[in-house]
Wavefront OBJ file of the C-alpha trace (Angstrom):
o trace
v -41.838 25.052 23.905
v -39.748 26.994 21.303
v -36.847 27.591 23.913
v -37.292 23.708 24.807
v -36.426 22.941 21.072
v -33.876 25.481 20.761
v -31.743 23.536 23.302
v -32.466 20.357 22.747
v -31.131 21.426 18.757
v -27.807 23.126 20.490
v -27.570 19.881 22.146
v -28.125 17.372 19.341
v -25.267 19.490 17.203
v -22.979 19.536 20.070
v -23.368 15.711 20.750
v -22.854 15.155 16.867
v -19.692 17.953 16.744
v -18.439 16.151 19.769
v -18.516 12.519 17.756
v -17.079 14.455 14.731
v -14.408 15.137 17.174
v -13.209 11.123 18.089
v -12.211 9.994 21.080
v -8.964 11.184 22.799
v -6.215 8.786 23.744
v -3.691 9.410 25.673
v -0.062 9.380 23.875
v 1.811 9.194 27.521
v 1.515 8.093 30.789
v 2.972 8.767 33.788
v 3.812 12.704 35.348
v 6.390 13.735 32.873
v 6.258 13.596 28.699
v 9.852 11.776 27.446
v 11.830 14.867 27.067
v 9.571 17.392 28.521
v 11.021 20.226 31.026
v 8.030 20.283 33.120
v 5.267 18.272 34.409
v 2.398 17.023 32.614
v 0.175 18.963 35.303
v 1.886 22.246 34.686
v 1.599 21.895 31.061
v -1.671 23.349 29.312
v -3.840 23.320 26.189
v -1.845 22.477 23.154
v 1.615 21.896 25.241
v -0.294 18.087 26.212
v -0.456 16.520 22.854
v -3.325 14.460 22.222
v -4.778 11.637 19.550
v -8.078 11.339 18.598
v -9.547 8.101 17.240
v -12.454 7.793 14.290
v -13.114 4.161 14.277
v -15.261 3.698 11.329
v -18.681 2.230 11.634
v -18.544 -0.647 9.516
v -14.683 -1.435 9.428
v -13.694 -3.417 6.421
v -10.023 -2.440 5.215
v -6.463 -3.682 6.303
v -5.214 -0.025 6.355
v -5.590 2.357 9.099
v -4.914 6.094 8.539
v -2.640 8.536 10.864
v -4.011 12.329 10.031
v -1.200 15.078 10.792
v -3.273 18.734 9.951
v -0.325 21.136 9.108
v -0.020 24.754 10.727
v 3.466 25.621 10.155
v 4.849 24.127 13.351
v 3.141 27.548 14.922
v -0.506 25.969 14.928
v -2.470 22.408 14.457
v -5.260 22.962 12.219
v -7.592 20.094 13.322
v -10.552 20.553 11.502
v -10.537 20.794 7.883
v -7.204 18.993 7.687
v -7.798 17.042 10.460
v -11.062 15.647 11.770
v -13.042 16.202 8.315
v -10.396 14.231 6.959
v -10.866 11.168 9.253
v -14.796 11.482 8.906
v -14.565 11.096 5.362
v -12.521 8.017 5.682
v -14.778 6.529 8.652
v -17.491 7.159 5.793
v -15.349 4.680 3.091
v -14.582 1.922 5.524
v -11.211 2.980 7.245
v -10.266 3.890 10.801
v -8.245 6.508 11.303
v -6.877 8.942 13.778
v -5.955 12.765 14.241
v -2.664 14.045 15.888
v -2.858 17.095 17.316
v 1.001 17.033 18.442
v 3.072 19.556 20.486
v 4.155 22.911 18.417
v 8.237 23.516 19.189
v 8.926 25.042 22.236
v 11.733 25.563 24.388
v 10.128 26.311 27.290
v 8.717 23.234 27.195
v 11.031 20.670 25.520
v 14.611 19.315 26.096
v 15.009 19.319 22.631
v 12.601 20.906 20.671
v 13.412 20.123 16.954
v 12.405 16.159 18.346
v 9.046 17.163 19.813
v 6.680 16.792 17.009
v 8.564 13.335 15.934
v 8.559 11.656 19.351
v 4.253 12.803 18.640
v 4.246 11.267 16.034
v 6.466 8.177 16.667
v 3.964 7.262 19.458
v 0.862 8.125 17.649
v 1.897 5.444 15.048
v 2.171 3.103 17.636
v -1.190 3.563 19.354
v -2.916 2.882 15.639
v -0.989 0.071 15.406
v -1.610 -1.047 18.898
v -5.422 -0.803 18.464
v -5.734 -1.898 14.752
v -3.661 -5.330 15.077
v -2.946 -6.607 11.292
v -3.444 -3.325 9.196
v -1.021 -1.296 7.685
v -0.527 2.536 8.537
v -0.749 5.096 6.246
v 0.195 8.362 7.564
v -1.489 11.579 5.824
v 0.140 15.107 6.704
v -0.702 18.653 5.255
v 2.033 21.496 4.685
v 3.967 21.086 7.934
v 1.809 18.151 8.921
v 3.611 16.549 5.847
v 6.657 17.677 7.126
v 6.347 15.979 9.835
v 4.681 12.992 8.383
v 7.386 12.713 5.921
v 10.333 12.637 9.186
v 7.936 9.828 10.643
v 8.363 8.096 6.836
v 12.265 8.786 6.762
v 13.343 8.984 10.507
v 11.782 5.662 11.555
v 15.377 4.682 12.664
v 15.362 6.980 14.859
v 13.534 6.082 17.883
v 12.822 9.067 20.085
v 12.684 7.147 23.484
v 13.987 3.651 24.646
v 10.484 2.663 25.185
v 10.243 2.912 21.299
v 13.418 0.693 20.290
v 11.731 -2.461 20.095
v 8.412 -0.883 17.779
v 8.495 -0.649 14.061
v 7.625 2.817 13.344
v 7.530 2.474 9.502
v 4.424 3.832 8.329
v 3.529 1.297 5.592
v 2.439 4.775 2.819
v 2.968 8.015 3.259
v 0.551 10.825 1.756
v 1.995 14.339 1.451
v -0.435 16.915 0.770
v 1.363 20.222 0.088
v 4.012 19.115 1.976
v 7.311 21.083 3.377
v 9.988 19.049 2.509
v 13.003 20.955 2.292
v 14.853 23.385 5.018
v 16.770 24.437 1.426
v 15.971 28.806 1.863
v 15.111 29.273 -1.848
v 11.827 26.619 -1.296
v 10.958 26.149 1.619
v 8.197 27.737 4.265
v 10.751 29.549 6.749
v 7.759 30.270 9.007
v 8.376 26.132 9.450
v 12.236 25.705 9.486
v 12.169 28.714 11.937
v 9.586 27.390 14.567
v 11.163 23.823 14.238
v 15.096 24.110 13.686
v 15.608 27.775 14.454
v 16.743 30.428 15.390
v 20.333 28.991 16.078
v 20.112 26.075 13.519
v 23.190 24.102 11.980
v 23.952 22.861 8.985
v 23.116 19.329 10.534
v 19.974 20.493 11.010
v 19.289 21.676 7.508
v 20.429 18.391 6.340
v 18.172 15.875 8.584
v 15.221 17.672 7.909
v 15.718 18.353 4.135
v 13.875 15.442 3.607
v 14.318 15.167 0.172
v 18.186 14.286 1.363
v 16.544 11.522 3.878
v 15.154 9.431 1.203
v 16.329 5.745 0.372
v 14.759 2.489 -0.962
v 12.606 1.837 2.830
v 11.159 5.216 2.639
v 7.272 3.992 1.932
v 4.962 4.489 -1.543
v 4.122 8.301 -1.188
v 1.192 9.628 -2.793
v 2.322 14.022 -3.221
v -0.458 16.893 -4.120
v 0.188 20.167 -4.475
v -0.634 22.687 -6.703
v 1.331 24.745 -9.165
v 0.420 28.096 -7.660
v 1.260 27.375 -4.319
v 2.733 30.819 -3.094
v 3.492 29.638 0.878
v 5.463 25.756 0.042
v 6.261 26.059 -3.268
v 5.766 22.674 -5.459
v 9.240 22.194 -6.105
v 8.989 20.769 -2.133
v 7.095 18.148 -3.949
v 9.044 17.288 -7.117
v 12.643 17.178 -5.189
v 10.869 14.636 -2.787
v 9.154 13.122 -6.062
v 12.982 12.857 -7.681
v 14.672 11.504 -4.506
v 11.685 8.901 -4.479
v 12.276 8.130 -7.925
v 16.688 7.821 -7.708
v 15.737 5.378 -4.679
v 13.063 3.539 -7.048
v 10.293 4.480 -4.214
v 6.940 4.116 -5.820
v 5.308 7.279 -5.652
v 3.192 9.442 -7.583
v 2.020 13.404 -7.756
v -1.325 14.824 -8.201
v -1.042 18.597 -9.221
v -3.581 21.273 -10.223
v -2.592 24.797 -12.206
v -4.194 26.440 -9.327
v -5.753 26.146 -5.605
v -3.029 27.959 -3.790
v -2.072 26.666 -0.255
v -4.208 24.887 2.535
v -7.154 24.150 1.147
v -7.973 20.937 2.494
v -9.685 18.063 0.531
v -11.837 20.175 -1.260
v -9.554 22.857 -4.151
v -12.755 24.851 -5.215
v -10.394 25.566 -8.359
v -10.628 22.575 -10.215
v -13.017 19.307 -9.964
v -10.882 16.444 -9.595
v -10.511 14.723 -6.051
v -7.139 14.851 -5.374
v -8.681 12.634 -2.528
v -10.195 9.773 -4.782
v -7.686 9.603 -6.587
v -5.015 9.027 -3.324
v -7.416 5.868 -1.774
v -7.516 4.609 -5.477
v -3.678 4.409 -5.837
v -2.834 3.160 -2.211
v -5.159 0.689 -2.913
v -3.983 -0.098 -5.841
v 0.142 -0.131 -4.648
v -1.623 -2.086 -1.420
v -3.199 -5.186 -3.430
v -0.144 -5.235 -5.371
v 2.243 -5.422 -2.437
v -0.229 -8.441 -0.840
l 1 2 3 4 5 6 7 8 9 10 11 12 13 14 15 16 17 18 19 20 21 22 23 24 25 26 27 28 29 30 31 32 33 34 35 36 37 38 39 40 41 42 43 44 45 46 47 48 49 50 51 52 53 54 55 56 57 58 59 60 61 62 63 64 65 66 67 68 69 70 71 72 73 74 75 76 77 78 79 80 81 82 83 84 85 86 87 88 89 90 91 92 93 94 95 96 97 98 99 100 101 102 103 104 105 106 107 108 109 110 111 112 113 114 115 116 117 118 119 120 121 122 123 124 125 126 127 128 129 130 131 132 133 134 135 136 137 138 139 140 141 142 143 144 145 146 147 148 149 150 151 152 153 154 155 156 157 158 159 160 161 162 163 164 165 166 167 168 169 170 171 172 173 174 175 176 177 178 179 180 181 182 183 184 185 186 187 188 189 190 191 192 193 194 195 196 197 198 199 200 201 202 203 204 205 206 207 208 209 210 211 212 213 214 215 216 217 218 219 220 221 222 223 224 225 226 227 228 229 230 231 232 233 234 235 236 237 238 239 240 241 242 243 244 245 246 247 248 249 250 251 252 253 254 255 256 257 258 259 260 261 262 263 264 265 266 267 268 269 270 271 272 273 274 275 276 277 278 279 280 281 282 283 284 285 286 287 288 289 290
């Protein structure tokens, strides 16, 4: 009898780590990725990207949430700035999904400094696809926010012709520790490395200094960071925070004196929410914009 309840409890957590988990949909179709160098079916683990949905229970808000968990372009870290993130806005009322994209690799991308985007791009359109009406607000973490930040400034730049005809304006951008610049005195090199690097130009620096990318269509952006932050320094933060500004962007920054780097929605060093605070002002900039 004590084995039978041992199971059946290994069983009841998997079933409820599993739902934690959302429901996969596919980004692509067909036997190849856009711009891939192999097959789908000779691709493995993280080189298939994949989207997972958390449609809340009880659904009651026009804005739908894209979740990009950072990782330096050299890793997707899916749960605490990923899936925990989408369950705690499932438990306020708002869908949302988790993009677990493709890391750069030349191995297994034409191109690989477009791979994450062209993720992204299509991610965006899925949530928009399947939440008809509401407005997308992407949320990315360190590199996460890199790349949710291209998705915010490079939405003219379609990565396929399937795309051309899909608005892929996120309608808010949240940056959570964000890489913004390729700039060497601030930014995470681990990141520019894995994405534009080795051999990278000074085109390259330029488009994904996004601080440069900025204009008046880039959307409200809600930044956190903290002052301490040793691996993306906060001036990431306050050149994309003065760029928003020049371009009269609305925008705002939630800092703390200390917390470091990654730590999710929950900075053990200080008790504000950085998180409260972000659904308070988006829905604040949201009514106003309605």
């Amino acid at each position: 009898m004590k084995n039978l309840f041992i199971v059946l409890s290994v069983m009841l957590s998997s079933a409820a780590f599993a739902q934690d988990q959302g429901e996969v949909r596919p980004l692509y179709s067909g036997e190849m990725i856009p711009g891939a160098t192999k097959p789908t079916k000779e691709l493995t683990g993280k080189e298939i990207p994949k989207l997972y949905a958390h449609p809340a229970k009880q659904n009651n808000k026009d804005l739908v949430f894209l979740v990009i968990p950072g990782g330096g372009y050299a890793n997707v870290a899916m749960n605490h700035e990923g899936h925990d993130v989408a369950n705690r806005l499932n438990d306020l009322g708002y869908n949302a999904y988790v993009l677990e994209y493709r890391l750069p690799k030349v191995e297994t991308m034409k191109d690989k400094r477009f791979g994450p985007l062209q993720d992204a791009q299509y991610a965006l359109r899925t949530a928009s696809i399947e939440n008809p009406g509401k407005k997308v607000v992407v949320l990315g973490f360190s590199a996460g926010g890199h790349l949710a930040g291209s998705l915010s400034n490079l939405y003219d730049r379609p990565q396929t012709d399937e795309l051309k005809d899909t608005n892929l304006r996120p309608s808010f951008s949240v940056l959570c520790y964000p890489v913004i610049s390729m700039d060497d005195a601030i930014t995470h090199k681990g990141s520019k490395n894995n994405l534009i690097g080795p051999n990278l130009t000074e085109e390259d620096v330029e488009l994904f200094s996004l601080e440069k990318q900025v204009d008046q269509r880039t959307p409200p952006t809600f930044l956190m960071s903290a002052k301490d932050d040793k691996g993306v320094p906060i001036e990431n933060s306050y050149r994309y925070q003065a760029a928003l500004n020049k371009n009269k962007v609305e925008n705002t920054l939630f800092t703390y004196e200390e917390g470091g780097h990654g730590f999710g929605m929950v900075n053990k060093t200080d008790s504000r929410d950085w998180f409260d605070a972000m659904i308070k002002w988006i829905e604040n900039v949201n009514a106003k914009l309605n």
